[in-house]
C-alpha positions in Angstrom: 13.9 -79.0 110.7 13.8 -75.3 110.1 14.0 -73.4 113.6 13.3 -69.8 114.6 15.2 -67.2 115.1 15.6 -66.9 118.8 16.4 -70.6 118.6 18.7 -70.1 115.8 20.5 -67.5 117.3 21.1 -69.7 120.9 22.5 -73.1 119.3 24.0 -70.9 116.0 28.4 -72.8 115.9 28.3 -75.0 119.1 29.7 -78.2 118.9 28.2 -81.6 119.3 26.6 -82.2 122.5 29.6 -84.3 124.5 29.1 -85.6 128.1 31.1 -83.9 130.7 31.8 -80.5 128.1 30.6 -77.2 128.3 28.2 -75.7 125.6 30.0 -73.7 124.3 34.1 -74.4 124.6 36.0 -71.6 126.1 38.8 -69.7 124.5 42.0 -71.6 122.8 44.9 -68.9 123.6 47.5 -70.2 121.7 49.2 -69.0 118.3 51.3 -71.9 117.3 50.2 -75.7 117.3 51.5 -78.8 117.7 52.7 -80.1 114.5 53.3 -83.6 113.5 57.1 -84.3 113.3 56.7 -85.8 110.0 53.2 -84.6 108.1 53.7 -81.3 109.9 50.3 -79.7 110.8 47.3 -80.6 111.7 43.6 -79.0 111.6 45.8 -75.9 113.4 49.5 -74.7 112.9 49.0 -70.9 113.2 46.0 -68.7 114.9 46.6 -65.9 111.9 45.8 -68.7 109.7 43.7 -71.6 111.2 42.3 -70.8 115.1 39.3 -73.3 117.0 37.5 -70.2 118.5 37.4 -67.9 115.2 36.0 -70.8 113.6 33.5 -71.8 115.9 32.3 -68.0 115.7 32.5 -68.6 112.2 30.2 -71.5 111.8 28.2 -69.6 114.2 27.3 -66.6 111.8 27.4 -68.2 108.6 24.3 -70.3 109.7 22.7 -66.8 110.6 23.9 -65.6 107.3 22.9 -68.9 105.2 26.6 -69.0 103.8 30.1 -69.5 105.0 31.5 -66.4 106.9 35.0 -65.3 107.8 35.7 -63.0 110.8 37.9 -60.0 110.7 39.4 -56.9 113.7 36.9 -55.2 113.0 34.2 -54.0 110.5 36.5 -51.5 108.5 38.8 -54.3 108.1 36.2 -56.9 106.5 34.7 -53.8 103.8 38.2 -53.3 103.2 39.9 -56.5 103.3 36.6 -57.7 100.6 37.4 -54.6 98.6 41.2 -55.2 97.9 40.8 -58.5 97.6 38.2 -58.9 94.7 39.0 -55.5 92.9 42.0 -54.7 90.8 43.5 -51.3 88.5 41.0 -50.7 86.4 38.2 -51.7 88.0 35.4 -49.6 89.0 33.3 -50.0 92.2 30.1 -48.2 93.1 30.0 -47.0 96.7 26.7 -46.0 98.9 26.8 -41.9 98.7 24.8 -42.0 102.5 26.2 -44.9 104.0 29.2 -45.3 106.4 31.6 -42.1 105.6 34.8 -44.2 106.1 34.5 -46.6 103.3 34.1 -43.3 100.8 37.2 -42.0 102.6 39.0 -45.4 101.8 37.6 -45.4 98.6 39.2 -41.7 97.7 42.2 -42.5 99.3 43.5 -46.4 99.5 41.1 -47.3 96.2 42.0 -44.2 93.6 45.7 -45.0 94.4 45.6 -48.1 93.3 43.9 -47.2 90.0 40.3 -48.2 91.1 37.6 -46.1 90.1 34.6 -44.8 92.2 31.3 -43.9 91.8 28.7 -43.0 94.3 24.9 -43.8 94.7 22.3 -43.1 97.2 20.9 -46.5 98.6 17.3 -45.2 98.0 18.0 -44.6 94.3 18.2 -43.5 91.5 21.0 -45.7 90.6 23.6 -45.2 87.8 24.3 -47.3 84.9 25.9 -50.4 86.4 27.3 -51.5 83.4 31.5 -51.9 83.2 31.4 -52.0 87.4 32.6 -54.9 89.2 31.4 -54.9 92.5 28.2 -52.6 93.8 28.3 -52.3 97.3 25.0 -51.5 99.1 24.4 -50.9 102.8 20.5 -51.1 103.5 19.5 -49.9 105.9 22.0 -46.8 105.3 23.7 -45.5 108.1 22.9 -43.0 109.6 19.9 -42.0 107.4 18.2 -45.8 107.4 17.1 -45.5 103.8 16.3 -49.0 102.1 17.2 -50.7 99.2 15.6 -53.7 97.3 18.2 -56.4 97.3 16.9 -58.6 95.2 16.1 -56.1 92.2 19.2 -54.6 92.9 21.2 -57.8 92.5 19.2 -58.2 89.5 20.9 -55.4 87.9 24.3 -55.9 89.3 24.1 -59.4 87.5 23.0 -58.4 84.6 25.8 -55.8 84.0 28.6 -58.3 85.0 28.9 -57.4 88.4 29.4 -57.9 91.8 26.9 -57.5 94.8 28.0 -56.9 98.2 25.8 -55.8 100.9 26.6 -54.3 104.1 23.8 -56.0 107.1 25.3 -53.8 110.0 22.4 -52.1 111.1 19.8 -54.9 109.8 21.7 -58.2 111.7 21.0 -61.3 109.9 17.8 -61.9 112.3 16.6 -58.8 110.5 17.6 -59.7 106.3 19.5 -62.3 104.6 21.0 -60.4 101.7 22.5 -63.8 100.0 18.8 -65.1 100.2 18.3 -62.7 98.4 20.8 -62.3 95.6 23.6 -60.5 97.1 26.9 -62.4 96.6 28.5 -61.2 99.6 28.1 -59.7 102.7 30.1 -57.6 104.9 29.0 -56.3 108.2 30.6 -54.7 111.5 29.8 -57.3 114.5 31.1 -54.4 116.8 26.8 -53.2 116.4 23.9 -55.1 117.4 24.9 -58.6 116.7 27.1 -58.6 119.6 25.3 -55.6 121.0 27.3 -54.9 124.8 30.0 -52.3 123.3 33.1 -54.2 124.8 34.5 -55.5 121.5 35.2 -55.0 118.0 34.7 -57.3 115.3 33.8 -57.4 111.4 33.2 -60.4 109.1 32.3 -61.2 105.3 29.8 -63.7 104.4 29.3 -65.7 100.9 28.0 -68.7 99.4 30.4 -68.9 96.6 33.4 -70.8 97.8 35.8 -69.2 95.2 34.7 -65.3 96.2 35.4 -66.3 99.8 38.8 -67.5 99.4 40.1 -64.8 97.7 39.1 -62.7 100.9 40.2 -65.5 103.0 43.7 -65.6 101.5 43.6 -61.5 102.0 43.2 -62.1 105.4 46.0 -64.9 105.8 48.7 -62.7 104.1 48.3 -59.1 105.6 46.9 -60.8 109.3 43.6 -58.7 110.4 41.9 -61.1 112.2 40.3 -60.7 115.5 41.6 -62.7 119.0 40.5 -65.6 120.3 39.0 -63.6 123.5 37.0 -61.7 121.4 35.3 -64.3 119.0 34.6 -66.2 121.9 32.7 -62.7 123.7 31.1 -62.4 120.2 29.8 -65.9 119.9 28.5 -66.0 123.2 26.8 -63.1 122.7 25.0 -63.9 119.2 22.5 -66.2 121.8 20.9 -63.2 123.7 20.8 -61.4 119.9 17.2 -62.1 119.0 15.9 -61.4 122.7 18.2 -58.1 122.4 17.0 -56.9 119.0 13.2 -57.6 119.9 13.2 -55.0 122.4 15.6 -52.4 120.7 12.6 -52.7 117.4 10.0 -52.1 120.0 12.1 -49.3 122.3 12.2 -47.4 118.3 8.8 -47.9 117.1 7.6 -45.7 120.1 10.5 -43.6 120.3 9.8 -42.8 116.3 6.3 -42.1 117.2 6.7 -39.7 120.2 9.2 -38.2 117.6 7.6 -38.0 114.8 4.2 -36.3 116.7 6.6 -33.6 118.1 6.2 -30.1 116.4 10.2 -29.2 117.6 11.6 -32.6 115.9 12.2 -32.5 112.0 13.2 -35.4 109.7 12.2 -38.5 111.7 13.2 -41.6 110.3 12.8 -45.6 110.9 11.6 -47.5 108.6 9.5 -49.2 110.8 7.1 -46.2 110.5 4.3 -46.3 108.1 5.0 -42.7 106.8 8.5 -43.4 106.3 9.8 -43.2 102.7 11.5 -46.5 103.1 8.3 -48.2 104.5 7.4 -50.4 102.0 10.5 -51.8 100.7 11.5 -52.7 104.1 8.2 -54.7 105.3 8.7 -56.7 102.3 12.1 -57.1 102.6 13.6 -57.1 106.3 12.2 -59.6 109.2 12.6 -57.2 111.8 13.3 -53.0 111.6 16.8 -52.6 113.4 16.9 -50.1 116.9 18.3 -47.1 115.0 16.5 -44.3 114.4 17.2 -40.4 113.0 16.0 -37.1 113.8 16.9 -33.7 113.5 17.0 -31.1 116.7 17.7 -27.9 114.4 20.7 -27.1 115.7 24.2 -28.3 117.2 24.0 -26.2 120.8 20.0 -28.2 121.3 21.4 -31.5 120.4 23.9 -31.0 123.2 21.3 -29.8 125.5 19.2 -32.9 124.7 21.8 -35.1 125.8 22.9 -33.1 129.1 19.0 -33.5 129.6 18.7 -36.7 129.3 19.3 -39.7 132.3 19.3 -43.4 130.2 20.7 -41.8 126.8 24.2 -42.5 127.0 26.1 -39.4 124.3 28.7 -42.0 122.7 29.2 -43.3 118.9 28.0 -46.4 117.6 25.0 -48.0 117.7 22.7 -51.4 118.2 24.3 -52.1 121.9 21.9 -52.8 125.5 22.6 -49.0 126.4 20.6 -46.5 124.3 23.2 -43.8 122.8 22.9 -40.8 120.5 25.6 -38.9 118.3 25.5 -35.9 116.2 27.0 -37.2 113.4 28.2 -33.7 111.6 31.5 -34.2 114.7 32.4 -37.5 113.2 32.5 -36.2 109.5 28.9 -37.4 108.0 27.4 -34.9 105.7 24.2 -34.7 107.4 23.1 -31.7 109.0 24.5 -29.9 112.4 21.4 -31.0 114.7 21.1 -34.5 112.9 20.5 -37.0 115.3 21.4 -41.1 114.9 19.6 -42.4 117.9 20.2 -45.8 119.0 18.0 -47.8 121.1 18.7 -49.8 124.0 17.1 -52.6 125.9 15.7 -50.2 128.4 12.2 -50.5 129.5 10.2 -49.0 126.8 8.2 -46.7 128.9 11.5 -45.1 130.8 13.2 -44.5 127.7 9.9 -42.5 126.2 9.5 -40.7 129.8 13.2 -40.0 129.7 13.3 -38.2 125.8 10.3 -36.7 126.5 11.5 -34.5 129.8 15.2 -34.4 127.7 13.5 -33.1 125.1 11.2 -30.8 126.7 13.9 -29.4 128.8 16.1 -28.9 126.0 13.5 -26.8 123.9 
């Protein structure tokens, strides 16, 4: 039987229903195992290689995902772990222009040492000749400027130049887009964002259907040891159930903050795809499930941006994005080449009509 999300999200890794156990098992803190004195180990002989509550997480989002999934620290450490893992000298990798500034700094840096080319592309297109590339890496929607991409006619062309697909579902979730549904070959996303979504962990995780891609990343992770504890994959996988009640209200609390935005002569350059005037409109209704909480504007200048926030009661300033608490950054301090009153505004669970009433007098006080 094929079950909705909200369902999904709720029974997503838990065990077999057992009399007298909990739903969902609590943390295994251990790091070594019993082993059999003769055979030696067992299901577990090492947490860094084999540990009960990563694996339950695990299971949890590769059902979300529709593949197998493999958890990492953090988000940084899946892109990069999935980078050096299926690339090599030689290689060439093509790299989202507007997406998360980091992975073009690792890419300049870590990357060109090691002999691997990069070239960038903006995730709205045009695209460059994909042939000689081995792995395209698309994140859609692009943070912080939530263009879209079309997976599927992307992976298209990936394929049919020899190469890779990997997508980055941060800001989307997959209750919002299944990029291997689609054609992608892997997926990498931060679980820090909005599938934990209550800020007190970090956490990243690549997804595939392929067994052979995924244990190339897997044996990455075994040998240099970035996975995340068993606290935290347990906080993470409790947290996936609340995900589709959590992201229902962050879509809605950005659909009418874009609108009292966008209908606001002192705001410039409002974005959410969700928006019928938005550039990236149609590719995400066709594509995406549900229109993530994130969305972008511009205040004009650095100085009003910080006003806006002083101004503001239930708009936490802080970085990040997709958790209960609605937060705003200017993105220029953190090294994003976006402009120096560009806005990424991230929507909380807030009632909707206190967080309008709240950027309304923020922003009318900050004018």
């Amino acid at each position: 039987m094929t079950y909705a999300d909200g369902t999904r999200s709720v029974h997503a890794g838990l065990p077999e229903p057992q009399v007298g156990q909990p739903f969902l098992p609590g943390p295994v803190f251990a790091a070594p195992y019993h082993l059999d004195p003769v055979t030696g180990p067992g299901d577990h002989g090492y947490a860094r290689t084999e540990q009960p509550t990563r694996e339950a997480l695990e299971a949890a989002i590769g059902e979300l995902e529709g593949g197998s999934a493999l958890a990492f620290a953090s988000g940084q450490a899946a892109i990069t772990a999935m980078l050096l893992s299926l690339v090599k000298t030689g290689d060439t990798v093509a790299l989202p222009g507007d997406g998360y500034f980091p992975v073009r700094a690792f890419a300049r840096g870590a990357l060109a040492d090691l002999g691997v080319a990069g070239v960038l592309m903006p995730t709205a297109g045009p695209y460059p000749d994909l042939t000689g590339l081995r792995l395209v890496l698309l994140e859609t929607p692009a943070n912080p400027g939530l263009d879209v991409a079309d997976i599927a006619a992307l992976a298209e062309a990936a394929h049919a130049a020899g190469a890779l697909l990997a997508v980055d579902n941060t800001a989307a979730t997959p209750l919002g887009q299944n990029p291997l549904a689609l054609g992608a070959d892997l997926v990498v996303a931060s679980g820090t964002k909005a599938l934990t979504g209550h800020s007190d962990l970090l956490l990243g995780y690549v997804a595939a259907r392929d067994p052979a891609l995924l244990e190339k990343v897997e044996t990455w992770r075994k040998l240099t040891g970035g996975v995340p504890g068993a606290f935290d994959c347990w906080l993470a996988h409790r947290s996936i159930a609340t995900m589709d009640l959590r992201l229902a209200r962050q879509s809605q609390n950005a659909a009418a903050v874009a609108e009292l935005l966008a209908g606001r002569p002192d705001v410039t350059g409002v974005r959410w795809p969700g928006l019928k005037t938005d550039p990236s409109y149609a590719i995400a209704s066709k594509q995406m499930r549900r229109i993530p909480g994130i969305v972008s504007f511009d205040l004009g200048s650095a100085d009003r941006v910080a006003r806006f926030l002083e101004a503001a009661k239930l708009v936490f300033a802080a970085t990040s994005f997709g958790g209960v608490h609605t937060t705003a950054d200017r993105r220029a301090q953190f090294g994003d080449d976006t402009a120096p009153g560009f806005v990424r505004f991230s929507c909380g669970i807030e009632d909707t009509d206190d967080l309008v009433a709240d950027v309304t007098q923020a922003l009318d006080a900050s004018a």
